[in-house]
C-alpha positions in Angstrom: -11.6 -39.7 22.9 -9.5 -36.5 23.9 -9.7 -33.4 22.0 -7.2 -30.8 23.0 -7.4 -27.4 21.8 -5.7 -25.4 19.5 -3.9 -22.8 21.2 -3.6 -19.7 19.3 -0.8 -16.6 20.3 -2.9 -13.7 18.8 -2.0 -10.7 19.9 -4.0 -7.2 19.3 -1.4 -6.1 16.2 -3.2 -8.7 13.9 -5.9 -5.3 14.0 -2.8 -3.4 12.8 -2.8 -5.6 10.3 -6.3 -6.1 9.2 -5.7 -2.0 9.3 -2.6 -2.3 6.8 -4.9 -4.0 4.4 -7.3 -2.0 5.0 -5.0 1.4 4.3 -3.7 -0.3 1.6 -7.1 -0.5 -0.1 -7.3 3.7 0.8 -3.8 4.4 -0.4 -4.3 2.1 -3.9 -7.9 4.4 -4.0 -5.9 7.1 -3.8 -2.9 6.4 -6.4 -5.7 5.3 -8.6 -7.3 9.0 -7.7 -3.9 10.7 -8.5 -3.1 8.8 -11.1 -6.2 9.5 -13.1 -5.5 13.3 -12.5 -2.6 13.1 -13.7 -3.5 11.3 -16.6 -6.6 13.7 -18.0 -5.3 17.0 -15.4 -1.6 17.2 -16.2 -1.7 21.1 -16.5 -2.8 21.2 -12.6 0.7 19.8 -11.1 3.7 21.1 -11.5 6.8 19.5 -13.3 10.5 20.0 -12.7 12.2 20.5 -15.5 9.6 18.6 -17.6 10.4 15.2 -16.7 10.4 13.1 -12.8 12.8 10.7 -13.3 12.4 8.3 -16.1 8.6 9.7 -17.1 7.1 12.9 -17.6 3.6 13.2 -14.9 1.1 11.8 -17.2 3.5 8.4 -17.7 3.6 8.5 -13.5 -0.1 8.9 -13.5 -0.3 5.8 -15.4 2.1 4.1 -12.7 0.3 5.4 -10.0 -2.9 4.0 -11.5 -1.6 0.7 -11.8 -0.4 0.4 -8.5 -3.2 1.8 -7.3 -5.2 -1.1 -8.5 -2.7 -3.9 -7.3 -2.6 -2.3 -3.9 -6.7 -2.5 -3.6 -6.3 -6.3 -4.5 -3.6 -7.1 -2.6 -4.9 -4.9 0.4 -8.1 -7.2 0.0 -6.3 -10.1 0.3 -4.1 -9.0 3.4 -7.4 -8.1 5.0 -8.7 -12.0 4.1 -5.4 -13.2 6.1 -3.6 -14.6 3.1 0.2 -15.6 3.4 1.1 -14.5 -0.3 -1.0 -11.4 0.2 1.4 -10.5 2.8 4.8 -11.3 0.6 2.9 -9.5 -2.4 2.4 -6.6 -0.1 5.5 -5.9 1.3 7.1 -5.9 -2.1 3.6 -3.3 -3.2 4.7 -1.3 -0.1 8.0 -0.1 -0.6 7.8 0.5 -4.6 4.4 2.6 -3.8 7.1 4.2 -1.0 9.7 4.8 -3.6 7.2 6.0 -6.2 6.1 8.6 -3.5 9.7 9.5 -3.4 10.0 10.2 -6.7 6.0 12.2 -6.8 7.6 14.1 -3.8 8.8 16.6 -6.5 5.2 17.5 -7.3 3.4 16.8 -4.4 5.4 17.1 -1.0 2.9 17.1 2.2 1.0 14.2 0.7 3.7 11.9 -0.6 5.2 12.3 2.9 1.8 11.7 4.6 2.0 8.3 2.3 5.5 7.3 2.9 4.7 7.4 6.9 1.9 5.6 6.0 3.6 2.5 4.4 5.9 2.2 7.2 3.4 1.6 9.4 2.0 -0.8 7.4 5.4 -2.6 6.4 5.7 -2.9 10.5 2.2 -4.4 11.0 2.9 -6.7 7.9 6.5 -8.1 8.5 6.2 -7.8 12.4 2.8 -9.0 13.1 1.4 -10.5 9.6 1.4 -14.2 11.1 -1.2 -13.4 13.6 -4.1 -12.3 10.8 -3.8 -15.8 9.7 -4.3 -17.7 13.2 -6.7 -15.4 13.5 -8.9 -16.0 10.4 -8.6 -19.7 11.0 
């Protein structure tokens, strides 16, 4: 009886993308961080002509909470190798991108420092996302 072996094309960007899942746990730590300050701490940031869009920074703490909490799941999952993980957090990725745009009002260095952030892990994720699951098994 032959056996012939798998062979498997991983490259070393599937550690980008155990890193994007990884990041993604640290950025949804984060948003849950700001989020909560905003919440209880609304007096410390500053609003633009009392509202950011559609919310006033207390209702964006409560988004960035929630995402924030999706993004540690989902960056779990991404870490595990999961496909859907992957879909789920591309989709996470650029609304937490587009919520930082809309923060960017309030806080400026580090909703930039963020949005840099999620392109790199949209890269790892759409360019190299196959590889974490040969690579898991």
């Amino acid at each position: 009886m032959t056996y012939q072996a798998r062979q498997q094309h991983v490259t070393g960007w599937v550690g980008w993308v155990w890193f994007a899942g990884i990041i993604m746990i640290l950025a949804g730590l984060f948003n849950a961080i700001a989020g909560l300050y905003a919440i209880f701490q609304r007096d410390v940031y500053v609003e633009t002509a009392g509202r950011l869009l559609l919310f006033d920074v207390s209702g964006w703490g409560w988004i960035h909470l929630l995402f924030g909490a999706l993004l540690v799941a989902v960056g779990i999952a991404v870490s595990l190798g999961q496909t859907w993980a992957r879909v789920v957090a591309v989709i996470l990725i650029m609304l937490n991108a587009l919520t930082q745009l809309v923060w960017i009002s309030v806080n400026p260095w580090w909703s930039l420092a963020v949005i840099a952030l999620d392109v790199v892990i949209l890269y790892a994720l759409v360019v190299h996302g196959g590889e974490a699951k040969e690579a898991t098994g």
